[in-house]
Backbone of each chain as ProteinMPNN parsed JSONL, in Angstrom:
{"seq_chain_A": "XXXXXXXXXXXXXXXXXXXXXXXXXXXXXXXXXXXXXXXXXXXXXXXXXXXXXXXXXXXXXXXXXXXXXXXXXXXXXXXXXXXXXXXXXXXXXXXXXXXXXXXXXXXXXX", "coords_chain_A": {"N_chain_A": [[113.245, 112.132, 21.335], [112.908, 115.664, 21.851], [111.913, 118.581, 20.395], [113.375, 120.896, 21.252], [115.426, 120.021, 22.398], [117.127, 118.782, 20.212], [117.097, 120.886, 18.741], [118.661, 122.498, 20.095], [121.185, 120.886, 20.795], [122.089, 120.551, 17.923], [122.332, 123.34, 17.649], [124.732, 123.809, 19.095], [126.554, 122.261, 17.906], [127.1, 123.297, 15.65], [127.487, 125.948, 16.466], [129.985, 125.781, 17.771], [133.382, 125.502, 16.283], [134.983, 123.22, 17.765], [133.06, 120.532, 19.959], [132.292, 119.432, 22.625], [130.605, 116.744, 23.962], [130.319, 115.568, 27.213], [131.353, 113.892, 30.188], [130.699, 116.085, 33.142], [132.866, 118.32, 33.756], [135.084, 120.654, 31.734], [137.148, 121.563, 34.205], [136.097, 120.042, 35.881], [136.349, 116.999, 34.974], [134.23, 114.335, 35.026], [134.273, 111.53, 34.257], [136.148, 109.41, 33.376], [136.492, 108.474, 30.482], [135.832, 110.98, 29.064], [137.369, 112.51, 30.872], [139.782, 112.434, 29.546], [139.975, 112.403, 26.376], [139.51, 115.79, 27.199], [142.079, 116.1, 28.063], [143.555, 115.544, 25.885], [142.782, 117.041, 23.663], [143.142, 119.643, 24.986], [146.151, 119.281, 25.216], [146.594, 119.702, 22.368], [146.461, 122.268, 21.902], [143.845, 123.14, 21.814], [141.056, 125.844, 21.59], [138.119, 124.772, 23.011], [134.585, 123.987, 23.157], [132.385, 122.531, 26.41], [129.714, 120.521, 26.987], [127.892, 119.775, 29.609], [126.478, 116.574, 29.674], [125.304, 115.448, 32.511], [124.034, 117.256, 33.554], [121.936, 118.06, 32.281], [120.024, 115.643, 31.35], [118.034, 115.479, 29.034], [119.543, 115.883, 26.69], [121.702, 114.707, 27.27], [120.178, 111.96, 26.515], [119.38, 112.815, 24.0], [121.466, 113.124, 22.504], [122.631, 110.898, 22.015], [120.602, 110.007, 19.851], [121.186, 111.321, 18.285], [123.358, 111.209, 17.371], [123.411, 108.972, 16.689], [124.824, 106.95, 18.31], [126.115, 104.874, 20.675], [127.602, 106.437, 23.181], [129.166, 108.112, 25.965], [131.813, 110.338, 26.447], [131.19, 112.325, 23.491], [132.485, 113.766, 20.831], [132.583, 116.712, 18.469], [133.687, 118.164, 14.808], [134.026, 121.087, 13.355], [131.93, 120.652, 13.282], [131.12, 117.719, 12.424], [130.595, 114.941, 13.618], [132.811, 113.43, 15.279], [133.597, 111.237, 16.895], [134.123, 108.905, 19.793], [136.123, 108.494, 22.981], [137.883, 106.463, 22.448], [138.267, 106.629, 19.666], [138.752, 109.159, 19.044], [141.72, 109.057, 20.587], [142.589, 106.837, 19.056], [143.165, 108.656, 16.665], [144.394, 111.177, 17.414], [146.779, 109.383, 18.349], [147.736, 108.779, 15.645], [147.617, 111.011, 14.585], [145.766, 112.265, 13.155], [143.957, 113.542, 14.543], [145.509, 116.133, 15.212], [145.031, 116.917, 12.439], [142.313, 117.319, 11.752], [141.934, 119.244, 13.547], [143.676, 121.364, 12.682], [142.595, 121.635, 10.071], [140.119, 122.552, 11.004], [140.679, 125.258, 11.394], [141.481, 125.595, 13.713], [143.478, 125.066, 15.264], [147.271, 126.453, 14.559], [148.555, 125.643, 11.905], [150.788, 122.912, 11.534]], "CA_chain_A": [[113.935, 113.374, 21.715], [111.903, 116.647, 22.142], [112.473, 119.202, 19.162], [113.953, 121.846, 21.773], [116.612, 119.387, 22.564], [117.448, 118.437, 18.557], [117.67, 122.352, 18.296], [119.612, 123.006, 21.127], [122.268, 120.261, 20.501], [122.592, 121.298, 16.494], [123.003, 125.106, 17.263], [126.153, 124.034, 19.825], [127.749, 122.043, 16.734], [127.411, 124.334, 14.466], [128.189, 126.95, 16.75], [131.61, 125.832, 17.878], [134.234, 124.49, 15.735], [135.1, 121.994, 18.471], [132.406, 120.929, 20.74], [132.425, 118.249, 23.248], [130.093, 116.997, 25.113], [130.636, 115.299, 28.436], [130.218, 113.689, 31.529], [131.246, 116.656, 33.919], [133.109, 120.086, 32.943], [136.811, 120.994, 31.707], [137.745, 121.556, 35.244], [135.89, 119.023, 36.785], [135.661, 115.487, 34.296], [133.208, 113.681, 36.278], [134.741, 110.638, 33.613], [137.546, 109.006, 32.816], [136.875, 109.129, 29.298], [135.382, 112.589, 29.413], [138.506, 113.534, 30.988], [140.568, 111.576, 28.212], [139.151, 113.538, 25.642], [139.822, 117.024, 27.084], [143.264, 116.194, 27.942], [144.143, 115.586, 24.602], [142.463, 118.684, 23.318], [144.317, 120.524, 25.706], [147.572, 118.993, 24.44], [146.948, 120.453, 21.236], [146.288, 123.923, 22.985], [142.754, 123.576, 21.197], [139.985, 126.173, 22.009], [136.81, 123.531, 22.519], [133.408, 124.231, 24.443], [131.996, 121.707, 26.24], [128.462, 120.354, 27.755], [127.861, 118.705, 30.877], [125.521, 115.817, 29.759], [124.929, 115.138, 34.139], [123.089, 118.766, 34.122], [120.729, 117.93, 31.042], [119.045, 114.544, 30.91], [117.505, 115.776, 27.791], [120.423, 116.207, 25.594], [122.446, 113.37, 27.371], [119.939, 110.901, 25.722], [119.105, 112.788, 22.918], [122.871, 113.029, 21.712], [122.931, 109.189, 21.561], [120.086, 109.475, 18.74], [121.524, 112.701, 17.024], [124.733, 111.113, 16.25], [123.443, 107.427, 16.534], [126.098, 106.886, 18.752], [125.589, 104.823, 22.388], [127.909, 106.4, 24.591], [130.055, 109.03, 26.348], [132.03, 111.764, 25.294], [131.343, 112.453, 21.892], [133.288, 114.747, 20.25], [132.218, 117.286, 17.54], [135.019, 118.763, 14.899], [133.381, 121.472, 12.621], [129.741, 120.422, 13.258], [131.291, 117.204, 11.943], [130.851, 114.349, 14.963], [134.61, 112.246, 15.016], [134.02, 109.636, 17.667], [134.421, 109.357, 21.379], [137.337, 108.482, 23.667], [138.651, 105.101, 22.099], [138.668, 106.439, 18.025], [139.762, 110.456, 19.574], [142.379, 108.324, 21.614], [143.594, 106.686, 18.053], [143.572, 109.993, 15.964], [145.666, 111.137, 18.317], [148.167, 109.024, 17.94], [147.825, 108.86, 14.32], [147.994, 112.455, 14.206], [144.596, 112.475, 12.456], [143.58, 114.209, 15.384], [146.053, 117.471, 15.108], [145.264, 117.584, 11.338], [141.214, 117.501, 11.907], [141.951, 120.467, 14.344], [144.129, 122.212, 11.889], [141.84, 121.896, 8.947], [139.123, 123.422, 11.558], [141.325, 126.392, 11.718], [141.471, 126.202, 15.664], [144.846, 125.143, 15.415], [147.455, 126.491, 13.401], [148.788, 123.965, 10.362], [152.713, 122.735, 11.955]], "C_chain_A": [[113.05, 114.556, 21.287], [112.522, 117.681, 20.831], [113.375, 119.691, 19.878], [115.418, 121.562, 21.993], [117.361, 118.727, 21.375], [118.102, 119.591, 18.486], [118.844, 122.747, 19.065], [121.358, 122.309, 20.799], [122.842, 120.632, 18.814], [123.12, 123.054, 16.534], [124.21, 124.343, 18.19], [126.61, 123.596, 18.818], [127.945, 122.539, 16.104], [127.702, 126.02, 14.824], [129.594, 127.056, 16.999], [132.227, 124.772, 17.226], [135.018, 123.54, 16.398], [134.296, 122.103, 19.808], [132.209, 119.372, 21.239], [131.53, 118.225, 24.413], [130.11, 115.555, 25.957], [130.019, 115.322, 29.449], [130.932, 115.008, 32.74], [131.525, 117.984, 33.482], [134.941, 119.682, 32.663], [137.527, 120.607, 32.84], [137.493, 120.628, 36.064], [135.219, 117.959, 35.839], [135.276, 114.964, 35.488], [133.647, 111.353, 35.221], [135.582, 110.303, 32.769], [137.852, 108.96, 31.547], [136.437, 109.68, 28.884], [136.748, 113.004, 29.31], [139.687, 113.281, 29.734], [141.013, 112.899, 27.157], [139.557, 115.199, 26.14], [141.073, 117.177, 27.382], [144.004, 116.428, 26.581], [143.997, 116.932, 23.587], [143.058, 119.836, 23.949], [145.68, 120.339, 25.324], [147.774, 119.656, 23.343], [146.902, 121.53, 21.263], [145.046, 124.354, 21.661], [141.532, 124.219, 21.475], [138.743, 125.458, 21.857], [135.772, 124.258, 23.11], [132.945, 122.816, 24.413], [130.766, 122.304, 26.988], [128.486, 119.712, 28.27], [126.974, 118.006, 30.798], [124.679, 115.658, 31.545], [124.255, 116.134, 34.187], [121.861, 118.489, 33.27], [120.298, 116.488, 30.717], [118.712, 114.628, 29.609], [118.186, 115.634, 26.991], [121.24, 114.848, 25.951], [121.709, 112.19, 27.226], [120.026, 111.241, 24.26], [120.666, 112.819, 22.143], [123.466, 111.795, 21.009], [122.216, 109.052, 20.059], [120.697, 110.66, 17.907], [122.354, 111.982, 16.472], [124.604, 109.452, 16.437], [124.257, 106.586, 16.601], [126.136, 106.549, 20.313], [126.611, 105.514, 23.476], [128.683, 107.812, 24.678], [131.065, 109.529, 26.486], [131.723, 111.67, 23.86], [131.616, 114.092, 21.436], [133.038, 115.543, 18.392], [133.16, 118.196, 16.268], [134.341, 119.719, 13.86], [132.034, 121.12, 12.158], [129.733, 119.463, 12.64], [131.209, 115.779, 13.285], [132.05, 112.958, 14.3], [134.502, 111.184, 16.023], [133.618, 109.987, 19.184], [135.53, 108.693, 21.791], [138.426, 107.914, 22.627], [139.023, 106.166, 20.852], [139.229, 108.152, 18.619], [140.847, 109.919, 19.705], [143.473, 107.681, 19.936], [144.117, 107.691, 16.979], [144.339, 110.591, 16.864], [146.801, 110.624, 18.022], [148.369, 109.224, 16.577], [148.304, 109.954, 13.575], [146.975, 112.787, 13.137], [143.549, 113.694, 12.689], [143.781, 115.789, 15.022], [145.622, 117.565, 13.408], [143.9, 117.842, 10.845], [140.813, 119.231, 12.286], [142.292, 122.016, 13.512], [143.587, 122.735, 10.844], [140.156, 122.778, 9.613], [139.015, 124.39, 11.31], [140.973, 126.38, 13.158], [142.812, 126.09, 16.214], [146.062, 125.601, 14.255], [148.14, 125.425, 12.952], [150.903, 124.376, 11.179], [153.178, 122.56, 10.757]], "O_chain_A": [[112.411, 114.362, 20.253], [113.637, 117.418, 20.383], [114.483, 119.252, 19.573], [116.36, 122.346, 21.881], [118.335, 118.055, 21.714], [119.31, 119.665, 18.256], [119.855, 123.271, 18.595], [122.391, 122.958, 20.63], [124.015, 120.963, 18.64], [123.886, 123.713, 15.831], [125.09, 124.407, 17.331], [127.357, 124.449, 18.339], [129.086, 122.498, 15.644], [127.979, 126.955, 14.073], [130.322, 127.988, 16.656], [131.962, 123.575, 17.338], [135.817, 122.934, 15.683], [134.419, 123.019, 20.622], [132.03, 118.387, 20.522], [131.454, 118.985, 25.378], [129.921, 114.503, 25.347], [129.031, 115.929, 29.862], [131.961, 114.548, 33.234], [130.694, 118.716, 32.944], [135.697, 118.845, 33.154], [138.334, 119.678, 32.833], [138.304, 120.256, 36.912], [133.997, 117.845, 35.746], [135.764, 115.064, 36.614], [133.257, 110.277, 35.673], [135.774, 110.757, 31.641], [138.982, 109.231, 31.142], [136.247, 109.238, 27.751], [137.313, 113.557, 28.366], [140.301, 114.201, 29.193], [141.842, 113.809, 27.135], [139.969, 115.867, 25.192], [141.532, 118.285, 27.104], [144.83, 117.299, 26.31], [144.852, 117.577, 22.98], [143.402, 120.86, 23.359], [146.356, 121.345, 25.109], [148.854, 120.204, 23.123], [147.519, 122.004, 20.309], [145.097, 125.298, 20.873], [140.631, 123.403, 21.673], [138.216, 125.433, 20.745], [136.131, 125.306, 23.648], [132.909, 122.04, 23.458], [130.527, 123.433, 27.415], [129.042, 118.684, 27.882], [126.146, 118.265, 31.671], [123.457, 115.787, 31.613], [123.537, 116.035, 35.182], [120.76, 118.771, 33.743], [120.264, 116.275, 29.505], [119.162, 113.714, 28.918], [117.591, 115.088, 26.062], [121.432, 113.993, 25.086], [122.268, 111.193, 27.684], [120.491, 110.493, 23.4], [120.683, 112.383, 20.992], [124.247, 111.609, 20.076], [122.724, 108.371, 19.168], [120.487, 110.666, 16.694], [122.37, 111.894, 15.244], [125.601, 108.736, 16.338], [124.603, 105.74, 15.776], [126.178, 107.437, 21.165], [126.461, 105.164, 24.646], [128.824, 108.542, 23.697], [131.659, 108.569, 26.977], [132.174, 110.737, 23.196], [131.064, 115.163, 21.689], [133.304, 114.942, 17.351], [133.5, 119.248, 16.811], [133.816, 118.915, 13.089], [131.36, 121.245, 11.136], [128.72, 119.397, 11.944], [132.215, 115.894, 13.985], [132.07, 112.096, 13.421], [135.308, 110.254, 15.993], [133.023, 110.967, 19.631], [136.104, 108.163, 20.841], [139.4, 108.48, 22.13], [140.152, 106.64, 20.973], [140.455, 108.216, 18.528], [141.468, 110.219, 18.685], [144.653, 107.964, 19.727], [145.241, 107.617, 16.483], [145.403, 109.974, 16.82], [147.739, 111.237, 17.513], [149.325, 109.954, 16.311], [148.983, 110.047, 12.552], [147.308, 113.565, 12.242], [142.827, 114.389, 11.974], [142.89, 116.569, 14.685], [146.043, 118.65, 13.007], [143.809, 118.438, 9.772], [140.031, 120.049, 11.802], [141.742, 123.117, 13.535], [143.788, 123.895, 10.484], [139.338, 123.387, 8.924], [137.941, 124.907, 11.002], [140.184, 127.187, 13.65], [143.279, 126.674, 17.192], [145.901, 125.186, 13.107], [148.287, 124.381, 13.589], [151.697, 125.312, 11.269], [154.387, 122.405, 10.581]]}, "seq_chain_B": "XXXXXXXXXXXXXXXXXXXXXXXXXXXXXXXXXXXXXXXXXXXXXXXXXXXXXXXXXXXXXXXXXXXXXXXXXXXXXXXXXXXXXXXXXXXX", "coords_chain_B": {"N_chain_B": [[111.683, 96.834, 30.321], [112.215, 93.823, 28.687], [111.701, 90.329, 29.994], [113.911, 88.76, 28.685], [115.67, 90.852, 28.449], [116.124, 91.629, 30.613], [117.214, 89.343, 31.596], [119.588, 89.213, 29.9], [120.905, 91.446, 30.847], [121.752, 90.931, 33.445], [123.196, 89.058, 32.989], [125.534, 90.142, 31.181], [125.823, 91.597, 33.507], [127.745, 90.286, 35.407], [129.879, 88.937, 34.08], [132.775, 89.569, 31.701], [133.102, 87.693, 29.724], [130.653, 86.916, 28.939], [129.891, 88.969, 27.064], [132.062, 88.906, 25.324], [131.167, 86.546, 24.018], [128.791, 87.322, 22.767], [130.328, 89.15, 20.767], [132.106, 87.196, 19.339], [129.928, 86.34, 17.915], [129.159, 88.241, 16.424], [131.088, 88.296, 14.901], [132.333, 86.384, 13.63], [135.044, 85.586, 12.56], [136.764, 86.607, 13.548], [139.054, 87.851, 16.336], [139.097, 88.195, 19.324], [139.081, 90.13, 22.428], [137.952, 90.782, 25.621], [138.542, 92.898, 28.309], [137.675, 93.651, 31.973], [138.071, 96.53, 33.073], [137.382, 97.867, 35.654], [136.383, 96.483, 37.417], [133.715, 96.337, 37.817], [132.044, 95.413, 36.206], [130.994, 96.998, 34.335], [132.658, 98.539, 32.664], [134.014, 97.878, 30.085], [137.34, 96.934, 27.659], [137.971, 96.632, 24.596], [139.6, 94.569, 22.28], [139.578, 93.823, 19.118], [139.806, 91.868, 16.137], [138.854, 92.482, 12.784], [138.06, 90.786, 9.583], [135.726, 92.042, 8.964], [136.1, 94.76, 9.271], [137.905, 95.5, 6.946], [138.597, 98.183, 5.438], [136.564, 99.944, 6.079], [135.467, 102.865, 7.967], [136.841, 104.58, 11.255], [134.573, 105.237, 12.577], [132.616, 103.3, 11.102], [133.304, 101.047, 11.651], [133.223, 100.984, 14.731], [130.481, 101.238, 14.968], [129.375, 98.548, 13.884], [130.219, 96.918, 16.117], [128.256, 98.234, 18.241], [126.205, 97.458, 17.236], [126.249, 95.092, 16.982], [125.936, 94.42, 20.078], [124.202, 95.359, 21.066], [120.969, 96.236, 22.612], [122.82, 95.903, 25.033], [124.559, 98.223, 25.388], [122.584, 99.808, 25.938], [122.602, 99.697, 28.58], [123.415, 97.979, 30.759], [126.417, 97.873, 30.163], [128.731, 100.509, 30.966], [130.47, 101.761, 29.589], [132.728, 101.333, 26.919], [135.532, 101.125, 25.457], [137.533, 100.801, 22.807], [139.722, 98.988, 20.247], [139.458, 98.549, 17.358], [140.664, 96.858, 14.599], [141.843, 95.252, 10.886], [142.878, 92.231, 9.756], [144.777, 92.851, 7.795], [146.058, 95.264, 8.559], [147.334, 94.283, 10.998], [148.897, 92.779, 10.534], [151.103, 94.067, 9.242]], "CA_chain_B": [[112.824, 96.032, 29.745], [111.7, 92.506, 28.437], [112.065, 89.489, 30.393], [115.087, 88.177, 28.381], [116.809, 92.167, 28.637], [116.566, 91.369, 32.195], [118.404, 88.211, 32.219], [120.566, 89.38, 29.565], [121.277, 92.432, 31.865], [122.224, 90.252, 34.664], [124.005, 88.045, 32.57], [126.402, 91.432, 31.293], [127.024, 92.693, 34.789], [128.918, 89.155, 35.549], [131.305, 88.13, 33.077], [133.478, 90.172, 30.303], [133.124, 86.648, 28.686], [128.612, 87.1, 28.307], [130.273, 90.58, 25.97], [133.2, 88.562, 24.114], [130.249, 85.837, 23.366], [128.095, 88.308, 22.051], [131.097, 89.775, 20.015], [132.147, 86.266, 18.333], [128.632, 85.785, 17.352], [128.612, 88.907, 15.205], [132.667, 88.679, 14.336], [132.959, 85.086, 13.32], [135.969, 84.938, 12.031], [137.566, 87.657, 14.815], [139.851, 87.61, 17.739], [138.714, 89.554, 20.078], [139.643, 90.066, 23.612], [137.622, 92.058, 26.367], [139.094, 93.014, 29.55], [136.838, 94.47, 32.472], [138.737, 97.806, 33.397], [137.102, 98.246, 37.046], [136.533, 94.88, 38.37], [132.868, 96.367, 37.972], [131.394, 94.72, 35.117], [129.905, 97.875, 33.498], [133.599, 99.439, 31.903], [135.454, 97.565, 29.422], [137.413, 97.767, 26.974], [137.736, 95.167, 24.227], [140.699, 94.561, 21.041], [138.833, 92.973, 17.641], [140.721, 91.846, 14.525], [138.102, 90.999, 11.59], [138.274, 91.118, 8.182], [134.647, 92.487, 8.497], [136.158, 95.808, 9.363], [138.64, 96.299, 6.025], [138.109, 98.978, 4.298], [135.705, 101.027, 7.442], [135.951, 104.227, 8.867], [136.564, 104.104, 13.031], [133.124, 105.111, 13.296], [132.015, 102.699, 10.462], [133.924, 99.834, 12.447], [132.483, 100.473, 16.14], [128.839, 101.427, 14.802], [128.694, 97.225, 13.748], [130.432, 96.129, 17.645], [127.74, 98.672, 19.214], [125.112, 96.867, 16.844], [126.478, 93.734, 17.628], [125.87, 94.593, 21.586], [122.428, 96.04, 21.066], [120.256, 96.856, 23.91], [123.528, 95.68, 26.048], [125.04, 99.283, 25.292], [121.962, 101.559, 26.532], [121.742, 99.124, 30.038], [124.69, 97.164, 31.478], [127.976, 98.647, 29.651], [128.622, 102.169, 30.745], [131.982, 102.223, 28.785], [133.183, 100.219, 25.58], [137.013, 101.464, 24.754], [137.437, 100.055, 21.629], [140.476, 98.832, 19.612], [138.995, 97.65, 16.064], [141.612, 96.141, 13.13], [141.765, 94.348, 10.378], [143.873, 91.599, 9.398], [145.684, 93.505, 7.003], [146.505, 96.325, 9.666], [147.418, 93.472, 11.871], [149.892, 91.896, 9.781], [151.631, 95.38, 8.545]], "C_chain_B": [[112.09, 94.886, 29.829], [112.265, 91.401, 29.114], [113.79, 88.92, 29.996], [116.507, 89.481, 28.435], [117.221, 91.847, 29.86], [117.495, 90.66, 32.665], [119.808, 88.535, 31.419], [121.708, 90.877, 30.651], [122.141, 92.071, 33.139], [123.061, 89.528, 34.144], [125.647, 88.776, 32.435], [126.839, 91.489, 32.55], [127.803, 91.738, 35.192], [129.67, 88.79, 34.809], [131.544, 89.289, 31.717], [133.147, 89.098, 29.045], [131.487, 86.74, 28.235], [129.252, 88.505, 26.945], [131.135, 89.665, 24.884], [132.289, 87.598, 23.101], [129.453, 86.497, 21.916], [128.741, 88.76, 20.425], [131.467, 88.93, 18.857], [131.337, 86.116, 17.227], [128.303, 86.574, 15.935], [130.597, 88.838, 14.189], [132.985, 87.178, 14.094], [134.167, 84.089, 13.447], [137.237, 85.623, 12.967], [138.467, 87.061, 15.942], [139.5, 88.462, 18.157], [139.338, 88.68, 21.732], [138.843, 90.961, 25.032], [138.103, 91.79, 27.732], [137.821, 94.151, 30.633], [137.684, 95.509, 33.256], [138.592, 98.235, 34.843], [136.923, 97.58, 37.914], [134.662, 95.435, 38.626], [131.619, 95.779, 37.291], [130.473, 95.249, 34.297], [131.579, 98.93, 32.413], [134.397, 98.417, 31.451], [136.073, 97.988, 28.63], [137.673, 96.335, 26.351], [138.48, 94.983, 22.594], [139.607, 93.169, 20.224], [139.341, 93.005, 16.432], [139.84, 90.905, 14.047], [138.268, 91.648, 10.498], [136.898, 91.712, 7.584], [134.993, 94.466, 8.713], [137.056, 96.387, 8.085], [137.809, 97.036, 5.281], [136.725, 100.168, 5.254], [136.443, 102.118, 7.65], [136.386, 103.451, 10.169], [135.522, 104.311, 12.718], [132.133, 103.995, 12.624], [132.334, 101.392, 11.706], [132.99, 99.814, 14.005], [130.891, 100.72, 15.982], [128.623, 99.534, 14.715], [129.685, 97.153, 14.81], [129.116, 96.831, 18.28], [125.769, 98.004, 18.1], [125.092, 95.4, 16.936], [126.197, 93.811, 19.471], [124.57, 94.827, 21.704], [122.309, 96.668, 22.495], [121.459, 97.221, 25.345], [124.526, 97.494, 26.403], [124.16, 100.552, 25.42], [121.92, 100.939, 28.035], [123.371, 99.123, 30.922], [126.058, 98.094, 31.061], [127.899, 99.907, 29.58], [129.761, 103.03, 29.768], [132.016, 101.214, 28.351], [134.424, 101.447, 25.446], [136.969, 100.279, 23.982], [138.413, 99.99, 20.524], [140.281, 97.695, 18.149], [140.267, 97.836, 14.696], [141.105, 95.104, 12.385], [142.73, 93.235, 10.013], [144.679, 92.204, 9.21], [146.298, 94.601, 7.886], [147.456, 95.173, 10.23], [149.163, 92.931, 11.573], [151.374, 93.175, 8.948], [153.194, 95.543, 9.605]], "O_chain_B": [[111.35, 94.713, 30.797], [113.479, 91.327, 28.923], [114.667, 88.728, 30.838], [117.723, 89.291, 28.453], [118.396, 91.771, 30.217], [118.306, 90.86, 33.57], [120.908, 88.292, 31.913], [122.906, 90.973, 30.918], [122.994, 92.772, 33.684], [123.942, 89.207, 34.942], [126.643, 88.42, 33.066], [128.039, 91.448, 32.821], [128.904, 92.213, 35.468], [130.345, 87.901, 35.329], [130.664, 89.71, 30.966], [132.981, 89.383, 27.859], [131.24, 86.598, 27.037], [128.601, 88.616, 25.906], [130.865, 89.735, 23.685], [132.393, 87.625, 21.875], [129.497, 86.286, 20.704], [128.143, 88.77, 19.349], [131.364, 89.331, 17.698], [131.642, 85.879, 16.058], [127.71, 86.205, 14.921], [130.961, 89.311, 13.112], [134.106, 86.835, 14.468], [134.409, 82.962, 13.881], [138.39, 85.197, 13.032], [138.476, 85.881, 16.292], [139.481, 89.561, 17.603], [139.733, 87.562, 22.063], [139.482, 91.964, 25.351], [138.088, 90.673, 28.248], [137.253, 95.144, 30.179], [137.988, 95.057, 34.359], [139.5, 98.9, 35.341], [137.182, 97.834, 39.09], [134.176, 94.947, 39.646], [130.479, 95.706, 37.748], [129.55, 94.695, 33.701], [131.352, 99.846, 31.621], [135.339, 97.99, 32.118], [135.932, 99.184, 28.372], [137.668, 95.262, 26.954], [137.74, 95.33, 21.672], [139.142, 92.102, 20.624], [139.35, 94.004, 15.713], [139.677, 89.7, 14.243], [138.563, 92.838, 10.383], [136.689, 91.905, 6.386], [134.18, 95.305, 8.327], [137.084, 97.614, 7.99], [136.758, 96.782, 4.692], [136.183, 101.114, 4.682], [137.655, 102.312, 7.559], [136.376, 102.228, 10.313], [135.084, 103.219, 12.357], [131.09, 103.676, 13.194], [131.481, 100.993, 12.498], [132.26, 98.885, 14.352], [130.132, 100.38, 16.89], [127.741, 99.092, 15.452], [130.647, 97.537, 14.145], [128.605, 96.016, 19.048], [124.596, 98.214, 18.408], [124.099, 94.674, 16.959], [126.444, 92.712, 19.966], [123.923, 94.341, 22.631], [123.089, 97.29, 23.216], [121.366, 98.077, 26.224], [125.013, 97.784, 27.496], [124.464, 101.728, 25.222], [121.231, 101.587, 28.822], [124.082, 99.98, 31.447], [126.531, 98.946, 31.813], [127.339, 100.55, 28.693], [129.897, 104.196, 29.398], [131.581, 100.194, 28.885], [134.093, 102.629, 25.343], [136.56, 99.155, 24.271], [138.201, 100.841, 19.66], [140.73, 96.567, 17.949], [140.553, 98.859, 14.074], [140.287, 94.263, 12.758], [143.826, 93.795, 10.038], [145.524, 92.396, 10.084], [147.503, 94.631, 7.639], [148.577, 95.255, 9.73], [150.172, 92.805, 12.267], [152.339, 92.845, 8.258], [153.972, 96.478, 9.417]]}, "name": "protein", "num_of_chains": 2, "seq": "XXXXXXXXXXXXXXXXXXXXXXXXXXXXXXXXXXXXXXXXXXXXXXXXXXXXXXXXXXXXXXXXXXXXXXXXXXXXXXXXXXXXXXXXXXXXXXXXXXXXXXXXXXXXXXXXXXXXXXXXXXXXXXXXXXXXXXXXXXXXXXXXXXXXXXXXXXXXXXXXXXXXXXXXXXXXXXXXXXXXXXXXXXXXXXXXXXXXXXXXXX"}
């Protein structure tokens, strides 16, 4: 992975306290568990940004070695990386999820 | 890709059971289960109860299935959903 693309992917985590990146966009998941993933974040009415791995080659390998992590969505929670679909998908239920979010401050504490 | 990625590659895109193999091999003592989600043979998803996961994070837990899969998780499998327990969960 190229430095530019190391740098690039570390300033988005540590720029947004939830940052997801993805096959597709918000409005248009291009994958099913892409879209997963921003449903649920939307459930919690959580401000996220994402990235469209399909536009950047570069970052949609190098993300695999940043967070030494083979696959797609992976999900970022305070520049902290929590998983992708499946382990999101059980915080969630667990409610591990809403209390990740909360301790972000992106959501407030129920 | 090395001769044997190849065949293992080919071996992956036909059967959920070439993945559950794989999975035994590193989970011994496991139950596992994989189901192919698209009827395409690149999205499953796949339930594992071992006693090698007590006491793991999630990410501790699917880092050893996606090191148990190796190479098979940058080629063949475009999706792993992943339901990892341990006994003790199991039994709760």
């Amino acid at each position: 992975m190229s430095e530019s693309a190391r740098d690039r992917i570390q300033n988005l985590v540590d720029t947004h306290k939830v940052m997801l990146f993805m096959k597709g966009t918000k409005s248009f998941p291009q994958c099913g568990f892409s879209n997963a993933v921003v449903q649920m974040l939307k459930l919690h009415g959580a401000p996220f940004e994402t990235f469209n791995v399909l536009a950047d080659p570069e970052v949609r390998d190098g993300i695999k070695s940043f967070s030494n992590w083979p696959t797609l969505p992976q999900l970022y929670i305070g520049g902290k990386f929590v998983g992708g679909c499946d382990i999101v998908t059980e915080m969630h239920e667990s409610g591990d999820l809403r209390r990740e979010l909360e301790g972000a401050g992106v959501i407030a504490a129920s | 890709m090395t001769p044997s990625d190849e065949a293992l590659t080919w071996a992956l895109m036909l059967d959920p059971r070439a993945v559950e193999a794989m999975l035994m091999a590193a989970f011994p003592d496991g139950t596992i289960s994989v189901r192919d989600l698209t009827g395409t043979s690149d999205h499953f998803d796949a339930v594992i109860v071992s006693g090698r996961f007590e006491g793991l994070s999630r990410i501790e837990r699917h880092r050893l299935v996606y090191a148990a899969l190796g190479t098979a998780m940058s080629g063949p499998i475009h999706a792993l959903a992943l339901r990892t327990k341990s006994p003790s969960e199991i039994s709760k």
